[in-house]
C-alpha positions in Angstrom: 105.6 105.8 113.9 102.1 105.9 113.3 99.8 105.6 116.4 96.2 104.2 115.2 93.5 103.6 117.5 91.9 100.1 116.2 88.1 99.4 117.2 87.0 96.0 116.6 82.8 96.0 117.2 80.6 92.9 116.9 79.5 94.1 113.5 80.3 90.8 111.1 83.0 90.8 109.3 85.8 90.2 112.0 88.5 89.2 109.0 88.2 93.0 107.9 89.7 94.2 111.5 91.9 91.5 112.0 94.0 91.4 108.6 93.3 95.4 109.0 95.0 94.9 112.4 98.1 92.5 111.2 98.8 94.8 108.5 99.1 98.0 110.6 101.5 96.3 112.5 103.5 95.1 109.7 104.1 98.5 108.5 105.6 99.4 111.9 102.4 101.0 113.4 101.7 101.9 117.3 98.3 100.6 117.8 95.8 101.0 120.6 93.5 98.2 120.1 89.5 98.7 121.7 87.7 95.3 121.7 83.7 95.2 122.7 82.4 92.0 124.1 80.1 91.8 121.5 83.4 91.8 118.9 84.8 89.1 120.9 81.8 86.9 120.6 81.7 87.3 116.9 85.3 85.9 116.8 84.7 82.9 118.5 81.5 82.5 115.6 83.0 83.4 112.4 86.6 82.5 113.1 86.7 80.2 116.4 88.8 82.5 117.9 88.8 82.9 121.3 90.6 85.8 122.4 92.4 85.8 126.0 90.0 88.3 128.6 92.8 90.3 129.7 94.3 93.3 128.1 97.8 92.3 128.5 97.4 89.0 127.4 95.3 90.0 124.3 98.1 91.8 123.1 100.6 89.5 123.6 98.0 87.2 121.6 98.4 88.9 118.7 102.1 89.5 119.0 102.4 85.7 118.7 99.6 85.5 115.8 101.7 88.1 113.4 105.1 87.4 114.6 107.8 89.6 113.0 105.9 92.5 112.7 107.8 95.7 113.6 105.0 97.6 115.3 103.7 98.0 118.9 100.7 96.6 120.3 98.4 98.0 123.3 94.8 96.7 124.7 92.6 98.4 126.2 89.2 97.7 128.2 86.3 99.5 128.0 86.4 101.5 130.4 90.1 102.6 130.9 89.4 106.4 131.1 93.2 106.8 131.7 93.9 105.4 128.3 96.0 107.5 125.8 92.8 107.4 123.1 90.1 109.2 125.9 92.1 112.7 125.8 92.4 115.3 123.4 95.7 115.9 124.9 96.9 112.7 123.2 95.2 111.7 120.5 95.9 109.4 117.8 97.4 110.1 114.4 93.9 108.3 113.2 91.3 105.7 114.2 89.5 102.7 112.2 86.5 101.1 113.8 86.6 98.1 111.6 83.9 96.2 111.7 81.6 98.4 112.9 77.8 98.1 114.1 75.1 99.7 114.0 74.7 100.6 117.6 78.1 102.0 117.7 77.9 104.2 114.6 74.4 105.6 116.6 76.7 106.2 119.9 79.4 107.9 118.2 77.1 109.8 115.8 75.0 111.2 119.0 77.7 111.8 120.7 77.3 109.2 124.2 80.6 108.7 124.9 79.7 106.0 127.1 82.8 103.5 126.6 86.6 103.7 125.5 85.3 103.1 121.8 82.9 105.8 121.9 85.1 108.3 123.4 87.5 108.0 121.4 85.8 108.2 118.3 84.4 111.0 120.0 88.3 112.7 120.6 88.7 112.4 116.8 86.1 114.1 115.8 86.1 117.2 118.1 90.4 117.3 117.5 89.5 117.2 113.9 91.6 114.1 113.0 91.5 111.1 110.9 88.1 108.7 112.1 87.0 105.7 110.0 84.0 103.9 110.3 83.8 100.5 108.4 80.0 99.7 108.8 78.8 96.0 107.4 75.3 96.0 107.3 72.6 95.5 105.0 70.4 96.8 104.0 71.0 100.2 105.8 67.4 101.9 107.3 66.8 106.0 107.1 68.4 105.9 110.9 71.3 104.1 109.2 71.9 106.3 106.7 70.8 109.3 108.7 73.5 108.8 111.5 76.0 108.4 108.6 75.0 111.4 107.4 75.6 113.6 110.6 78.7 111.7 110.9 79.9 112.8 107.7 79.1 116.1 108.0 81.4 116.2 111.3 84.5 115.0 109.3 84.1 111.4 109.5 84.9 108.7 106.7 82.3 106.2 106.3 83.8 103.2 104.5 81.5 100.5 103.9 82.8 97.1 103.7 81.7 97.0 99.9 84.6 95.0 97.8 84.9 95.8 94.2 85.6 92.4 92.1 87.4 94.2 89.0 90.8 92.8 90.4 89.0 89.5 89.8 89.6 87.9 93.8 90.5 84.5 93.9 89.0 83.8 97.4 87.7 85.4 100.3 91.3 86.2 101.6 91.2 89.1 98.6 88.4 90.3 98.5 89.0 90.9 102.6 92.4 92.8 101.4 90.2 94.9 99.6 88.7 96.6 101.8 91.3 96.6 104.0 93.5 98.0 101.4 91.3 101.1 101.0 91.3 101.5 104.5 95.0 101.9 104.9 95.2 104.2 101.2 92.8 106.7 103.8 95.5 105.8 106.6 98.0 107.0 104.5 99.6 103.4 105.3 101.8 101.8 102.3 100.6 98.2 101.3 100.9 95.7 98.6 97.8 93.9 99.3 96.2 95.5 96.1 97.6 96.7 92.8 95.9 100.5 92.2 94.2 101.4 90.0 95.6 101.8 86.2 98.8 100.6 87.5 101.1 98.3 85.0 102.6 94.6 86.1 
């Protein structure tokens, strides 16, 4: 089983992290889920969701919202030091923070460390695994594109949310499962959710 660490950030485009989040756990994925309160308000705006304050209950939240997957669910607060995704002595198999801001790409790019997301962006990087960063923003300033930069050069992914529209989406439901679906081909998570690339029907 998989273990991904999940980072939803109050970047917009909470339907990226959330179909991102349902499909990990329909393919039988562990995942340790970090919210920020910023993410949480941008639910409640783009999606009138409002999700439950505690941990516990978030996750049993989303058990109910994708019932039947087959994968296991943990929340986390912000500050939960004690949490499997702040140690290098237990680190994910990868981590997605999906959406991600602005402000958080500068943390984790600088190195702060001040929260659970940070940190463990943070573990991935200096344990040399798998970290995803799913920025939406536009257009991106030189500090943008700067931070990207550094954060590229220390082994991270930057995966914009930037559909493509050759697999002609019939509404926004698609062209969300496109960049999800890229997200879980760099997972190395199977999925249905697009057809690759020079593939026959």
């Amino acid at each position: 089983m998989k273990r991904i660490t999940l980072a939803l950030t109050g970047a917009s485009g909470m339907s990226y992290g959330l179909r991102l989040l349902e499909c990990l756990l329909r393919a039988g994925c562990q995942v340790d889920l970090l919210i920020s309160q910023a993410a949480r308000i941008v639910a409640k705006q783009e999606l009138d969701l409002q999700l439950p304050a505690g941990n516990a209950e978030v996750a049993a939240f989303f058990d109910h919202r994708f019932t039947g997957h087959h994968g296991r669910l943990t929340a986390y607060g912000k500050e939960e030091w004690f949490a499997p995704a702040a140690s290098g002595s237990n680190p994910a198999t990868a981590m997605v923070v999906c959406p991600c801001t602005m402000g958080t790409l500068a943390a984790i790019a600088q190195g702060l460390a001040d929260n659970l997301i940070e940190r463990a962006a943070d573990v991935m990087l200096k344990e040399k695994r798998p970290l995803i960063l799913v920025p939406r923003e536009t257009p991106f300033s030189l500090i943008h594109l700067r931070n990207m930069t550094a954060l590229a050069e220390a082994g991270a992914t930057i995966l914009p949310a930037n559909p493509g529209f050759y697999h002609r989406p019939a509404g926004v439901e698609q062209v969300v499962d496109f960049i999800v679906a890229r997200i879980l081909d760099h997972l190395g998570v199977e999925h249905e959710l697009i057809q690759p690339w020079g593939a026959r029907e």
